[in-house]
C-alpha positions in Angstrom: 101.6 102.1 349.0 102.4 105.6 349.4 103.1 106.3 345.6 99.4 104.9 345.0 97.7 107.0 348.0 99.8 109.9 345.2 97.4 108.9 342.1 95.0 112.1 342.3 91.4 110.4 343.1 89.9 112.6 340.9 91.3 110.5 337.8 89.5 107.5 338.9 85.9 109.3 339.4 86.2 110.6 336.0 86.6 107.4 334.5 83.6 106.0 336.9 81.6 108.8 335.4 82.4 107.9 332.3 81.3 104.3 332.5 84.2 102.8 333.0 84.3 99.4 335.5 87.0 99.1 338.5 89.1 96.6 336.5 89.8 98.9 333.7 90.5 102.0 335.7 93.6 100.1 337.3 94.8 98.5 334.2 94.2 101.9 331.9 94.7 104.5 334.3 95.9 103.6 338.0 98.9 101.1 336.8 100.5 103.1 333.9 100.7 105.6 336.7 102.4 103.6 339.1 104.9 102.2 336.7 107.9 103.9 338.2 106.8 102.6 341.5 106.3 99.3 340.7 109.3 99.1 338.2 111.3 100.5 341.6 110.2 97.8 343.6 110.7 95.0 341.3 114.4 95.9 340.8 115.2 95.7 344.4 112.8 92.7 344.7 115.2 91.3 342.5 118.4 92.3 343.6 117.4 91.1 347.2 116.4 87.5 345.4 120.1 87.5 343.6 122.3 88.1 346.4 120.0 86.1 348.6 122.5 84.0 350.9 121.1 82.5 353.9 117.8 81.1 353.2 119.5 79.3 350.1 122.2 78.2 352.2 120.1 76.9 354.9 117.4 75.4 352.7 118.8 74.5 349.5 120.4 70.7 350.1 121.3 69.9 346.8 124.7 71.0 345.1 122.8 71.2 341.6 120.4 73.6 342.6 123.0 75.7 344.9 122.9 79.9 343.8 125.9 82.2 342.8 126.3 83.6 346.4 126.3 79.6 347.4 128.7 79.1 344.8 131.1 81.6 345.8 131.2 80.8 349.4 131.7 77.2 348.3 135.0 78.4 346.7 136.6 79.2 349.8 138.1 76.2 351.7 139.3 76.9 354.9 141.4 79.5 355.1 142.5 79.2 351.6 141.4 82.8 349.6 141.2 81.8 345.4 140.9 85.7 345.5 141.6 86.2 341.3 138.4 83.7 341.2 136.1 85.0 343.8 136.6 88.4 342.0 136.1 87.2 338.7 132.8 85.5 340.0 131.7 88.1 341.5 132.1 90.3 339.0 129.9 88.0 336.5 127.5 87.6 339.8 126.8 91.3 339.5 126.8 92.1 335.8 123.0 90.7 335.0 122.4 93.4 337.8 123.9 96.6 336.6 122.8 95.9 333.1 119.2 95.4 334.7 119.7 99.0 336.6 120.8 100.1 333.1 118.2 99.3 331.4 115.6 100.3 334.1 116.9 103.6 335.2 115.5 105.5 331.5 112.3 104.0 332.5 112.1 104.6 336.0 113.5 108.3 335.4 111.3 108.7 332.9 108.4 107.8 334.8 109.4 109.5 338.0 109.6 112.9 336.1 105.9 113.0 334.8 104.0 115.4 335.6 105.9 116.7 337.8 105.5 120.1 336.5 102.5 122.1 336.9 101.7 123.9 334.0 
């Protein structure tokens, strides 16, 4: 919320004197600028969704439909530690993460840098 209260007003009452309508002022103007917000938000939307634990073991009944955190606490059995497995899981639990970051972070740099130079 705070990055949008950011967008300069003024950008949006040019366009209205221009004759453009509400909808295309956020699609053209208002959400390329709030990219790097949104792109921020939606990685660590989606990292809290991956290593989501307790509302998928709580809610989530059947085995088939079980997630990786699920999956990897399922591999410990009593007090018995697989620990060459569990590491190996996790480390394929957390690679579609990092390469996501990866991936993301030229954008979201990118996007963060902006105009944030007055010229």
């Amino acid at each position: 919320m705070g990055y949008f209260r950011s967008i300069p007003i003024e950008l949006e009452e040019a366009a209205r004197i221009d004759g453009a309508s509400r909808l295309y002022i956020f699609w053209r103007i208002t959400l390329p600028l709030a990219a790097p917000a949104i792109l921020s938000v939606t990685l660590f939307a989606f990292t809290n969704a991956w290593n989501e634990f307790l509302f998928a073991f709580v809610f989530i009944t059947s085995e088939s439909l079980r997630t990786l955190p699920i999956g990897l606490q399922s591999m410990v059995v009593g007090d018995i530690l697989p620990q060459g497995k569990l590491m190996a899981a996790s480390l394929l639990t957390a690679i579609p993460v990092a390469i996501l970051y990866v991936y993301a972070q030229r954008f979201l740099s990118e996007g963060l840098t902006v105009g944030a130079v007055k010229g």
